[in-house]
C-alpha positions in Angstrom: 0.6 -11.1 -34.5 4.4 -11.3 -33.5 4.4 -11.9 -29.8 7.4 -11.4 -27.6 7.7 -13.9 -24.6 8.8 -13.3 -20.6 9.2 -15.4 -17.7 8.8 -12.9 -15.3 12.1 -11.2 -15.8 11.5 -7.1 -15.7 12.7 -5.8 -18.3 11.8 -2.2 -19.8 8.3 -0.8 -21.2 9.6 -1.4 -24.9 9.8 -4.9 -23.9 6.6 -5.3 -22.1 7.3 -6.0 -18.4 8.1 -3.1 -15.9 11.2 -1.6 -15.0 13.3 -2.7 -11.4 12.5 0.1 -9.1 9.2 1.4 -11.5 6.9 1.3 -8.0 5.5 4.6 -8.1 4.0 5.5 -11.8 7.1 6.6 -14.0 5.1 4.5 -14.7 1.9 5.8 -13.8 -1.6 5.2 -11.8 -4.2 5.1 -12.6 -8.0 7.8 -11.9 -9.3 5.1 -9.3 -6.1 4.6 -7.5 -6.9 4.8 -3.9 -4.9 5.5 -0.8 -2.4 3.3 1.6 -1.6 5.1 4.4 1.5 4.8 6.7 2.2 2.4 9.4 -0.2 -0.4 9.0 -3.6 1.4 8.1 -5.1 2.6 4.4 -8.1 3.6 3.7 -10.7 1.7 3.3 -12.5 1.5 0.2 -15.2 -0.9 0.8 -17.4 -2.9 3.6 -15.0 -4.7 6.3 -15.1 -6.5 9.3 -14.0 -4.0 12.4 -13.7 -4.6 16.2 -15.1 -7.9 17.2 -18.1 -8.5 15.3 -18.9 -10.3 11.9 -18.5 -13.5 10.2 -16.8 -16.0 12.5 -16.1 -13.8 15.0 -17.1 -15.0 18.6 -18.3 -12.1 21.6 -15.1 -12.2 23.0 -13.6 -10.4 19.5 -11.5 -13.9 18.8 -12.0 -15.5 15.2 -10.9 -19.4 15.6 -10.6 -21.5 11.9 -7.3 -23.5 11.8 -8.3 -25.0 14.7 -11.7 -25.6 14.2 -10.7 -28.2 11.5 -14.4 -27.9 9.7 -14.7 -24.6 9.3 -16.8 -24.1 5.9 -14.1 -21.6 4.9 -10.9 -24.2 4.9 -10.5 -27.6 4.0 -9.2 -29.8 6.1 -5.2 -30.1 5.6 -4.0 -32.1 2.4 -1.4 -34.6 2.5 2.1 -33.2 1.8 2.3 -32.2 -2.1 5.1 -34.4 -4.0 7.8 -32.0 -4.4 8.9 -31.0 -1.0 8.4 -32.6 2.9 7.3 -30.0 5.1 10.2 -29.4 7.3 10.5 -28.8 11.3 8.7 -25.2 11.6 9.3 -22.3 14.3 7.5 -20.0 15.6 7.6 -16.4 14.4 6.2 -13.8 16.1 6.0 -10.2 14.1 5.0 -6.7 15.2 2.8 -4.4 13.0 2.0 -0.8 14.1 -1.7 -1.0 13.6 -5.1 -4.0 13.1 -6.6 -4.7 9.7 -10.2 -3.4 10.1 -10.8 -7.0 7.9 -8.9 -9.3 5.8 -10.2 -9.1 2.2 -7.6 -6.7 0.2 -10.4 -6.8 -3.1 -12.9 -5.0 -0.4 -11.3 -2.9 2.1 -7.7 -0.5 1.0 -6.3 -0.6 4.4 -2.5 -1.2 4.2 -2.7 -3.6 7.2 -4.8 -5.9 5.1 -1.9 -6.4 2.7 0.7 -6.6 5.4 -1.3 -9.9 6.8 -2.5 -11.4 3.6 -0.4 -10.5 0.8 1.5 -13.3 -0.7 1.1 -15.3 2.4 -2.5 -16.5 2.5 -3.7 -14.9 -1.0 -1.5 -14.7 -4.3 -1.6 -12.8 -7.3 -0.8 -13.6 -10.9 3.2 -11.9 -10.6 5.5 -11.0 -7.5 6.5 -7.6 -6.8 9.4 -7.8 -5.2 12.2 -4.7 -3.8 13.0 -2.4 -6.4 9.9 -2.9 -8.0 11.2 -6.5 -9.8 8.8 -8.7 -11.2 9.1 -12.3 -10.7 6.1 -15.2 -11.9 3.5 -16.2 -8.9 0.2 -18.3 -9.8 1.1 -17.3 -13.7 4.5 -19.2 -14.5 5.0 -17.4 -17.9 3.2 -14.6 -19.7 4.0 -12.2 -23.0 2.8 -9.3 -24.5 1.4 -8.2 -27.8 3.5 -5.5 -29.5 1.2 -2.4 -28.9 0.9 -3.8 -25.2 -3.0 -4.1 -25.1 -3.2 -7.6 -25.1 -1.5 -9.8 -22.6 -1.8 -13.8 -22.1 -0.9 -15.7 -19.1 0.3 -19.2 -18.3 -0.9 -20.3 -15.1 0.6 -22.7 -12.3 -0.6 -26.5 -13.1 -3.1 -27.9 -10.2 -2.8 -24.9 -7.8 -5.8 -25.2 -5.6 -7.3 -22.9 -2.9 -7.3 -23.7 0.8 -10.8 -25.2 -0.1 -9.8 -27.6 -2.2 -11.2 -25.7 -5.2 -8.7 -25.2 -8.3 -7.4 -22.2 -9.2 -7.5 -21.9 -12.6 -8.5 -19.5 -15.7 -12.1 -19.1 -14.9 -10.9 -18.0 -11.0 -8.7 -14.9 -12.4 -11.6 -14.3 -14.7 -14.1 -14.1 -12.2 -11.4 -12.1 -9.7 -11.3 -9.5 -12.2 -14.4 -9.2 -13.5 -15.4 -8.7 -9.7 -12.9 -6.2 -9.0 -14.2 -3.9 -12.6 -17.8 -4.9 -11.6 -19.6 -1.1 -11.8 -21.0 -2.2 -8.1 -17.1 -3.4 -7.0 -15.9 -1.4 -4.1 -12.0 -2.3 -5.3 -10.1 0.3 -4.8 -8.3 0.2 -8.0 -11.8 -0.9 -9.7 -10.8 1.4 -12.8 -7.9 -0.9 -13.6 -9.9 -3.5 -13.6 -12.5 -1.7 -15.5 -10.1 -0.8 -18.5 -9.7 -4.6 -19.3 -11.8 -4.7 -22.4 -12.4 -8.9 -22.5 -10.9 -11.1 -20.1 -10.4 -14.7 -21.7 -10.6 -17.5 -20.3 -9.0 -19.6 -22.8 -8.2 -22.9 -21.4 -7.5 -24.2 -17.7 -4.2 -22.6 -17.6 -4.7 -19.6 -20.1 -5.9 -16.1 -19.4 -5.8 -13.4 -22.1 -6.4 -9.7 -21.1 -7.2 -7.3 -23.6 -6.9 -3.4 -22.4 -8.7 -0.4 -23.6 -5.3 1.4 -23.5 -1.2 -0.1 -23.0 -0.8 0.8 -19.2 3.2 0.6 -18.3 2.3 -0.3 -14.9 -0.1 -3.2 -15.7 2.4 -5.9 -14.3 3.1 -4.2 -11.4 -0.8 -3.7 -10.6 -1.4 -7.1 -11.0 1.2 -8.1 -8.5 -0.9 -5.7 -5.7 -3.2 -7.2 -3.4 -6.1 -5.3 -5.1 -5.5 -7.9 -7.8 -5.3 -11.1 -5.9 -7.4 -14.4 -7.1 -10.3 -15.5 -4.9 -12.4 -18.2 -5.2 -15.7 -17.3 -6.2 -17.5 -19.3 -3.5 -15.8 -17.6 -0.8 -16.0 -13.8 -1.6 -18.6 -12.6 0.9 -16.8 -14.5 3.9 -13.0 -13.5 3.1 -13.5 -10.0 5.5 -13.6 -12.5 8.6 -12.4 -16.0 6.8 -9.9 -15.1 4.2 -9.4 -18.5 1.5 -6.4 -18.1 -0.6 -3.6 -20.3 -2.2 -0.7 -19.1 -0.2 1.3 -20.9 2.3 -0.7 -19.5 5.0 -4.2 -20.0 6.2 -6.0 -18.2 9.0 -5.1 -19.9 12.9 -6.9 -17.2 14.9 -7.1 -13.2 15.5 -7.7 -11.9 19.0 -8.7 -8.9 18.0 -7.0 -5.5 19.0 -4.3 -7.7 20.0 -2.7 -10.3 17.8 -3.5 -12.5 14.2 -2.4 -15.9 13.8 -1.3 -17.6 10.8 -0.3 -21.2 10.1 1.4 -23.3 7.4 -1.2 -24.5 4.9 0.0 -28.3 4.5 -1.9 -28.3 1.2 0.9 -25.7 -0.3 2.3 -26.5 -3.3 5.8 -26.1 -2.2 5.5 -26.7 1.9 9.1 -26.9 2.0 9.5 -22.9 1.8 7.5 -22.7 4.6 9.5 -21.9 7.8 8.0 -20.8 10.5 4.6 -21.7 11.9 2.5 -20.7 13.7 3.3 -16.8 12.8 1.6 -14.3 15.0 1.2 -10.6 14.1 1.1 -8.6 17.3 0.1 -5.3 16.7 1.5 -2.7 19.1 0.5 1.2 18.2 2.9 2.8 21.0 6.3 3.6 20.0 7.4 2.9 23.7 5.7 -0.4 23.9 7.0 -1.7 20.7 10.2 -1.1 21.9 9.5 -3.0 25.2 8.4 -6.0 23.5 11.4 -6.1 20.9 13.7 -5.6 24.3 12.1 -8.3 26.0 12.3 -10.5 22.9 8.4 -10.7 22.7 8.9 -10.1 19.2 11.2 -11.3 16.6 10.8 -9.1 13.9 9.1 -5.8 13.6 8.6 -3.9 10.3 8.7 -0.1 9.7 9.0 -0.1 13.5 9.7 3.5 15.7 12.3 5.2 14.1 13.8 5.7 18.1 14.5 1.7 17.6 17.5 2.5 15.5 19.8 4.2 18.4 18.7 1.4 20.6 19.3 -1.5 18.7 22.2 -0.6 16.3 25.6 -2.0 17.0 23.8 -4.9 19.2 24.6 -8.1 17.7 21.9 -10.0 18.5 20.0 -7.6 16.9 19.5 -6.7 12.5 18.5 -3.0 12.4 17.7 -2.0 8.2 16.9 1.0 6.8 14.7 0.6 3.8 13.4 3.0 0.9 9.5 3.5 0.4 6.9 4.7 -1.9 5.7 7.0 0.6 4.4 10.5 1.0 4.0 12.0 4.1 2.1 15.1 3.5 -0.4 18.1 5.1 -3.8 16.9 3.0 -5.6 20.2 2.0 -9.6 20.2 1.6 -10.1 22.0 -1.8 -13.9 22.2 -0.9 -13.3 24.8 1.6 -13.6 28.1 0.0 -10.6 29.4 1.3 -8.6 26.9 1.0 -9.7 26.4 -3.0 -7.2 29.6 -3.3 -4.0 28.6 -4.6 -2.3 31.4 -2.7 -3.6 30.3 0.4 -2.2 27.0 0.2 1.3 28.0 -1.1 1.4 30.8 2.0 0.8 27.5 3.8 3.5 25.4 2.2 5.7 28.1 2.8 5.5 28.6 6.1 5.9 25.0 6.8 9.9 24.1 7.3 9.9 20.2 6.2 13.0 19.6 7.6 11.8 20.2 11.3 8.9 18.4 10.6 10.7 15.2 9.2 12.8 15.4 12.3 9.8 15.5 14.4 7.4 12.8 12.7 10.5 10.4 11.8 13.7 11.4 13.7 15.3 12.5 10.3 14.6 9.4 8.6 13.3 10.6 5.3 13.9 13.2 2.6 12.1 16.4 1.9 10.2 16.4 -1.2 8.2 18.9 -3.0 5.4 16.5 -5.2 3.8 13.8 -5.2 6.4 11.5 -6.3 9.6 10.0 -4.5 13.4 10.3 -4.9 14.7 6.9 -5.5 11.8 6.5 -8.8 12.8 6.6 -12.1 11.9 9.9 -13.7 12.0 11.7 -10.4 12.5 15.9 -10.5 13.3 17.7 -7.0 10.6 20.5 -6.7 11.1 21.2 -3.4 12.3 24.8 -4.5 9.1 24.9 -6.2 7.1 26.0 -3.0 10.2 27.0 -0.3 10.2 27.3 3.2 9.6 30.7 3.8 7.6 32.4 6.4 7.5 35.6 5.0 6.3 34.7 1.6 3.6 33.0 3.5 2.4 36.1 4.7 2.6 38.6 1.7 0.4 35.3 -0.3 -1.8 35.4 2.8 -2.4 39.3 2.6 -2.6 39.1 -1.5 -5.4 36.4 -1.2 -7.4 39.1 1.1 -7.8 36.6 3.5 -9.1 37.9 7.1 -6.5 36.9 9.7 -6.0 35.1 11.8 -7.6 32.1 9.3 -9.1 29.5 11.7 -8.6 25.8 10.4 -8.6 22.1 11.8 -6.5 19.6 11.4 -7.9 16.1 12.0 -5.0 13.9 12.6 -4.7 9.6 12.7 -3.1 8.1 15.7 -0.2 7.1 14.1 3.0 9.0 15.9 4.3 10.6 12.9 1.0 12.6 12.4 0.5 13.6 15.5 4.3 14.6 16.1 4.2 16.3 12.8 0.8 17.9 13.3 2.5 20.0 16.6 5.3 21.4 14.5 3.1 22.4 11.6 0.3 24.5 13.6 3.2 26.3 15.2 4.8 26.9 12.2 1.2 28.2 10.5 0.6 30.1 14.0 3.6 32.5 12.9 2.3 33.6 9.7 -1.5 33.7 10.8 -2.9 30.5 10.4 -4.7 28.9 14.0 -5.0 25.7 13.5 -7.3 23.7 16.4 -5.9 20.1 16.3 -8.4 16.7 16.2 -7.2 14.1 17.0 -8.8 11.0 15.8 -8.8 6.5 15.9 -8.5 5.6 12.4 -12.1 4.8 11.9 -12.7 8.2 12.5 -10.7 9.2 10.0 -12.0 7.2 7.6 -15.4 8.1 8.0 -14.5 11.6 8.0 -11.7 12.9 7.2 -11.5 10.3 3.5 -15.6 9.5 3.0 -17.1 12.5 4.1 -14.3 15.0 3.3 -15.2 16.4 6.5 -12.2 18.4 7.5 -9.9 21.4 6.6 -6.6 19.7 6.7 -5.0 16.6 7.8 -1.7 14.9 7.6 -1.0 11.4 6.3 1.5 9.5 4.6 0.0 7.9 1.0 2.0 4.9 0.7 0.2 3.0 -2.5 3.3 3.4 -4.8 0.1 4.1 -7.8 -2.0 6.7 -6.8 -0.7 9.6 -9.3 -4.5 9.0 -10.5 -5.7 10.3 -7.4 -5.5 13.8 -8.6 -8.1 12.6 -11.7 -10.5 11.9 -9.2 -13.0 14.8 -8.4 -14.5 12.5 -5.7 -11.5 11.9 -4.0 -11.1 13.4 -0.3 -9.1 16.3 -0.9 -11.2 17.3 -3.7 -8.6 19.0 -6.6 -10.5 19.5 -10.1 -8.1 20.6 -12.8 -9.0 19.6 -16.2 -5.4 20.7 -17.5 -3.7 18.1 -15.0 -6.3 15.1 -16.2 -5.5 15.4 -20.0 -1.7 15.4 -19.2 -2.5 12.8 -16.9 -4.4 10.4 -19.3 -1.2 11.4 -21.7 1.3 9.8 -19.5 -0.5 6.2 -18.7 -0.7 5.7 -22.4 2.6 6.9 -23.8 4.5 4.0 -24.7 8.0 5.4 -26.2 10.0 5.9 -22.8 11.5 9.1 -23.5 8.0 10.8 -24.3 6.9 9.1 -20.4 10.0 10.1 -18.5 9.0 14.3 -20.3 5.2 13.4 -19.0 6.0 12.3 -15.4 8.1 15.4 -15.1 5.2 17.5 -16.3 2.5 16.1 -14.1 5.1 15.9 -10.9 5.5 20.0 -11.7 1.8 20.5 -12.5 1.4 19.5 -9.2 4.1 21.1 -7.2 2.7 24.9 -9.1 -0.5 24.1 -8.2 0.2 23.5 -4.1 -2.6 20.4 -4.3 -0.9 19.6 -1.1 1.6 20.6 1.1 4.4 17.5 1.1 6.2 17.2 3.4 8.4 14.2 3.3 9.2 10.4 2.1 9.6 8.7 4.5 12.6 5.7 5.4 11.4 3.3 7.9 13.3 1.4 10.0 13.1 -2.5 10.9 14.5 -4.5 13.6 15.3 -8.7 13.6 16.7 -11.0 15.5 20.2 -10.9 14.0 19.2 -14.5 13.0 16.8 -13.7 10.9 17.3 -12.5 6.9 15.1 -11.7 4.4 13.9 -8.6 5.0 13.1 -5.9 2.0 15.5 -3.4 1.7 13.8 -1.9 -0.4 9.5 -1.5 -0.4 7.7 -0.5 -3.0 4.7 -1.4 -1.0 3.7 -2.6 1.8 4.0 -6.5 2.6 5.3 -8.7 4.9 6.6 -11.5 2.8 6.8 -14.5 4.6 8.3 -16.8 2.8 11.1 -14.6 1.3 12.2 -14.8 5.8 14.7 -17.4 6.9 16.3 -17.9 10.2 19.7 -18.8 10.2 21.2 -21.5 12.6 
């Protein structure tokens, strides 16, 4: 079979690989896709570790392992690898909106997770990188067979896990035959699931056949649904995560800080340049502004978007403004018989004015959008006109639906300050065409329970930030409960269309699907804003997903 062969460079579908800035499925998803959600938290798709309890954790809520030196979970320190001596490390200290509920990305779908774990103390085959580039990770080289189903990997020589273990061929094996297992409560288990055989064929060689060609299939692998464990570790990596990144667990106090520290068995310690790093998470927009003022923190990701007026123009002070995958959107419960009425929910769309409530959740930082699908993708289409603000459309739909008025809903919102800021504007808005919303406000666990497991609620709003989860809308199961068979066949249409004209016609056609159908009322991408010490470079300016990337940091001077 004639092979062509890639070193991580991304390069078109024609050519195998993904293309730079091909985060969100123009390339595709996939049906078991799950959910990120904004500012830290995701949903969680599995068994976790929350609030001070489980594996390791002491009755104060603080979880000690670097320092314990013997914990079962980490091996004690190795000498310095040949290649690189560790240089003089400093502290870093980083702010995150909101707690992992755990610290095992193949169990739990929290966004939080990845932004603590991801490429720092557990690695993945590739690199996803800004723009949606693809660089090699634990594989050094891979290539792909010409009808893209089967794909062989070259991995690392002598990587090792923080245990000492080695991470080789039969580790990704095991990894994903986990994460496809029919008991695997992986979010993205039906990825996982469509590899027909994984191979290992030697130490250093995995080959992956899929059911299907799947344009996003580098790209999944580079997510930290897909990231190599070692087998002898996965029921304790909730509490006592053991990885081969740079980074091993120090401590986590919780509902107040995580501390990680440089793993001096790394294979390259020399990247490594700060140590310890400690993740203070700080939920109030006026108290993550305090600690950046008081130079508590150093760095703080996707931070409140009042931080820009505050901090631009100060020079000892970076303020970026990056892209995202995001959708910030009013989530409709299809279950609820009047809401299953497509009129109903466009009357709601258009009496909601997304520019007033972009202002309100984000300050303006964002762009309107009218499917599930953002701007700066390839293969994008603008359907905001699809569904226009306009109040008095809203209320001839309402009165052509026969719905009694006033229609009394809920909205259950997360504590995160876009929703709730958002959720204010929005009931007003549906007040005016004569829709009373009562507003819930709930912690995330809450909603998780709720709102995503139980689908008990009428509407909610939330910002989907996994840059895959066009599959979603496959899912009958999923929280917001859309069924349409005509979406599913167009669906499983796009993620196996290989000829990249055909994709770009079937993206357009599912993103429309969507937008005529009023699934949801979107609202918004969202742009997020970051602050650094001016000293500091390295930040994305561009995210795809959500990660903190530690080593791709560096402090100048």
């Amino acid at each position: 079979m004639k092979r062509r062969a890639f070193a991580g460079v991304a390069l078109g579908l024609a050519s195998g690989l993904v293309l730079p800035g091909r985060a969100t499925a123009a390339a595709g998803s996939r049906a078991a896709a799950g959910t990120g959600v904004a500012d830290g938290a995701g949903v969680v798709g599995g068994t976790g570790v929350a609030g001070g309890t489980g594996p390791g954790a002491t009755a104060s809520g603080v979880l000690h392992v670097a320092d314990a030196g013997t914990s079962p979970a980490v091996a004690p320190a190795a000498a310095t690898p040949a290649g690189g001596r560790a240089p003089a490390r400093r502290p870093l200290t980083l702010g995150m909106v909101l707690e992992p509920p755990a610290l095992d990305p193949t169990a739990g779908a929290a966004a939080a997770i990845a932004e603590v774990v991801l490429y720092n103390v557990f690695e993945t085959l590739v690199h996803v990188r800004p723009h949606g580039k693809i660089s090699p990770l634990l594989a050094e080289r891979w290539h792909a067979s010409d009808d893209q189903k089967t794909w062989t990997f070259i991995l690392r020589p002598d990587v090792r896990f923080q245990n000492g273990k080695p991470c080789d061929a039969q580790a990704v094996r095991a990894s994903f035959e986990r994460a496809g297992a029919k008991d695997s409560v992986n979010k993205d288990r039906a990825f996982f699931a469509a590899m027909t055989t994984i191979e290992a064929r030697d130490a250093r060689t995995v080959v992956i056949r899929l059911a299907s060609p799947d344009a996003d299939f580098l790209f999944q692998l580079g997510q930290a649904t897909a990231v190599i464990v070692e087998p002898g570790t996965v029921a304790t990596n909730a509490a006592q995560p053991v990885g081969t990144g740079p980074y091993r667990l120090g401590s986590w106090r919780r509902g107040a800080s995580l501390q990680l520290v440089a793993w001096e068995g790394f294979r390259e310690p020399a990247t490594i340049q700060f140590s310890p790093v400690t993740f203070r998470f700080i939920g109030e927009p006026a108290a993550q502004m305090a600690a950046l003022m008081a130079g508590e923190v150093d760095v703080f990701p996707r931070v409140t978007e009042r931080a820009e007026a505050r901090f631009r123009g100060n020079a000892q002070w970076r303020v970026q403004i990056s892209s995202s995958r995001a959708k910030t959107l009013v989530a409709i419960n299809h279950r609820r018989k009047a809401l299953a009425d497509v009129r109903v929910r466009r009357a709601m769309a258009a009496a909601i004015d997304r520019q007033a409530v972009l202002k309100a959740g984000q300050l303006g930082h964002g762009t309107p959008i009218g499917s599930h699908y953002t701007p700066d993708a390839p293969g994008y289409v603008d359907l905001t006109a699809v569904n226009p603000y306009d109040p008095e459309r809203a209320k001839a739909l309402l009165k052509e639906a026969g719905v009694p008025l006033p229609l009394s809903l809920v909205m259950t919102v997360p504590p995160t300050p876009y929703a709730r800021q958002g959720a204010l504007v929005v009931m007003a808005q549906l007040a005016k065409v004569g829709i009373v919303v009562r507003l819930q406000q709930v912690e995330w666990a809450q909603w998780l329970q709720g709102t995503y497991r139980n689908h008990d609620y009428d509407l909610s709003i939330v910002s989907h930030v996994e840059p895959l989860d066009l599959g979603n809308f496959a899912r009958p199961d999923y929280y917001w409960g859309y069924r349409s068979p005509k979406f599913d066949a167009l669906y499983r249409q796009l993620v196996t269309t290989v000829q990249e004209a055909e994709r770009m016609k079937r993206l357009a056609e599912v993103q429309r699907l969507l937008a005529d159908d009023c699934v949801l009322a979107w609202l918004y991408q969202p742009h997020w804003v970051s602050v650094s010490r001016a000293s500091i470079t390295g930040l994305w300016d561009d995210m795809p997903m959500l990660a903190n990337d530690l080593r791709a940091l560096h402090r100048e001077g």
